[in-house]
C-alpha positions in Angstrom: 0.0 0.0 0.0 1.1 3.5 -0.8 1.7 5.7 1.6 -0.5 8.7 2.7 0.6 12.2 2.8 -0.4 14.3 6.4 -0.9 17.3 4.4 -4.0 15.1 2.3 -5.3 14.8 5.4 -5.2 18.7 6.9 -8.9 19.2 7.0 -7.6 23.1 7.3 -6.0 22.9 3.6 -8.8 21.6 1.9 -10.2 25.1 -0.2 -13.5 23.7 -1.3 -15.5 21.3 1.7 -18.9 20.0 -0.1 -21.9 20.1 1.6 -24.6 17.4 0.3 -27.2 19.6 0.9 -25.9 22.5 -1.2 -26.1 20.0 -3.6 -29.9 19.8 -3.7 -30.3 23.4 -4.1 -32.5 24.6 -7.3 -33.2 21.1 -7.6 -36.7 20.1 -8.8 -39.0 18.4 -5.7 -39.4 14.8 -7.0 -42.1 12.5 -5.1 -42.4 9.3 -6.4 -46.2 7.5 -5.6 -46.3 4.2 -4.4 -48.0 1.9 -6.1 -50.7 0.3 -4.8 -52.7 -2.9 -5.5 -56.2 -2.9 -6.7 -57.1 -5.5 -4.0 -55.4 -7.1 -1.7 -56.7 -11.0 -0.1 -55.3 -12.9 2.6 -55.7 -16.9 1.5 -54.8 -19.3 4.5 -53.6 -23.1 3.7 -54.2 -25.9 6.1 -51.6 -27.9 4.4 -48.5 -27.4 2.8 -49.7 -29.9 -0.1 -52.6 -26.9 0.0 -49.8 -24.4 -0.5 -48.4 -26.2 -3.4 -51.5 -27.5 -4.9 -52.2 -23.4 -5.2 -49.0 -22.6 -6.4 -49.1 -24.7 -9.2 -52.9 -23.6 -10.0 -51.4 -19.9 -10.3 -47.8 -20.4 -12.0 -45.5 -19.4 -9.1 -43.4 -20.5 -6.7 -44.6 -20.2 -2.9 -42.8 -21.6 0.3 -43.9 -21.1 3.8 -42.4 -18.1 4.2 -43.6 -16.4 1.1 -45.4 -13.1 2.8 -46.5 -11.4 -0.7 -47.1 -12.0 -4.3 -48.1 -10.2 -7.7 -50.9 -11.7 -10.0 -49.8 -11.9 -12.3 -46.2 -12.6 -11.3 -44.6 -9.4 -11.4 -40.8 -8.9 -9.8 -39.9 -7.0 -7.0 -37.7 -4.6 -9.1 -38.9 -3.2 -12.5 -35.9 -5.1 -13.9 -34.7 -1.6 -15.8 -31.6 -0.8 -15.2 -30.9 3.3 -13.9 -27.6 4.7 -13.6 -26.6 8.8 -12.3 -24.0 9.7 -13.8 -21.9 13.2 -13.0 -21.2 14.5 -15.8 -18.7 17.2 -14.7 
């Protein structure tokens, strides 16, 4: 490893100190809904032959500790890819 110079770390020479905030400034306000279901049902199983009898009727997988699902199946993330880049 390479060794690090004192005078990099001399909080008192550094000229310009960003502040994340001043970032922000002139910034549009962004608020992103949630997106909520149309309906929402809670379905109980007596067995776990139930559970998979249901799963197989539907086309996805379930487990014990499966606490949510989309109908149709729909992943957790969008799948699309997003980047920020800094341009400067």
């Amino acid at each position: 490893m390479g060794e690090i110079d004192s005078e990099t770390l001399d909080e008192d020479k550094i000229e310009d100190k960003e502040i994340p905030s001043d970032e922000w400034v002139g910034m549009p306000e962004f608020n992103q809904q949630k997106k909520e279901p149309f309906s929402k049902i809670i379905i109980r199983f007596e067995t776990a032959e139930d559970l998979e009898e249901f799963a197989e009727m539907i086309g996805q997988k379930l487990t014990p500790k499966t606490k949510s699902i989309w109908h149709p199946y729909r992943p957790h993330r969008s799948g699309v890819v997003r980047r920020w880049v800094d341009e400067s």
